[in-house]
N, C-alpha and C positions, 0 to 999 in steps of 0.2 A: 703535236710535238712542238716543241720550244724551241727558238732562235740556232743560239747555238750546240743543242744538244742534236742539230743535222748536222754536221761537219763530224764526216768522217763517216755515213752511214750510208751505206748502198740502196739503187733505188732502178727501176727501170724505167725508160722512154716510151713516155703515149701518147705523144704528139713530136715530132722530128726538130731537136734542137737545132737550127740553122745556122749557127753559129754566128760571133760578133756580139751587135749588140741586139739579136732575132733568136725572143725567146723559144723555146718550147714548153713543154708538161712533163714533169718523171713522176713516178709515186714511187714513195718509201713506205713500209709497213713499220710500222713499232706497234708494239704489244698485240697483234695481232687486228689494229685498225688502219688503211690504207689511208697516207696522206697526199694530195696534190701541192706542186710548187711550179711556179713558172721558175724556166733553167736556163742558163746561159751558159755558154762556151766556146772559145776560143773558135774551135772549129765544128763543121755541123756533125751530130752525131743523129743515126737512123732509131726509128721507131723501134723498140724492142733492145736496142743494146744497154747491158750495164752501164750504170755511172756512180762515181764518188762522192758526193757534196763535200766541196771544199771550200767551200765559204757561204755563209747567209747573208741575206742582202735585207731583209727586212720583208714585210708586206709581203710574205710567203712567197720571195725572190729567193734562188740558192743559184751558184754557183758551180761548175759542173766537171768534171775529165772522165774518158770513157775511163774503161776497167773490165778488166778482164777476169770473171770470176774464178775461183779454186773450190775446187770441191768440198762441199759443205759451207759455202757460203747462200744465205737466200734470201735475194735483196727482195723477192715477191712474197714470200712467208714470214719474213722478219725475223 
């Protein structure tokens, strides 16, 4: 997946975003292949919670806020 084409794409937590400048791992799926990025955010977010990529940082760095899924959303199936 391409830079800015994560921003705005749900992903989940697989290693514990600690928040600041202490990154963690989410994976986003698109098309059906999982992607890894180191994430950052404000505050720490647990293994397993949704998150939004709200900004790419480069060098498969994104950006991060929890999120809280709606029904028929699937940040793990893409």
């Amino acid at each position: 997946m391409h830079g800015q084409a994560l921003v705005g794409k749900l992903g989940v937590v697989v290693t514990a975003v600690r928040g600041g400048d202490r990154a963690g791992e989410i994976r986003v799926v698109a098309q059906g292949i999982p992607h890894h990025y180191l994430a950052y955010a404000a505050e720490p977010i647990p293994i397993g919670a949704h998150v939004l990529v709200v900004h790419y940082r480069g060098a498969r760095q994104v950006d991060v806020e929890p999120w809280s899924p709606m029904p028929g959303d699937h940040p793990i199936t893409g």
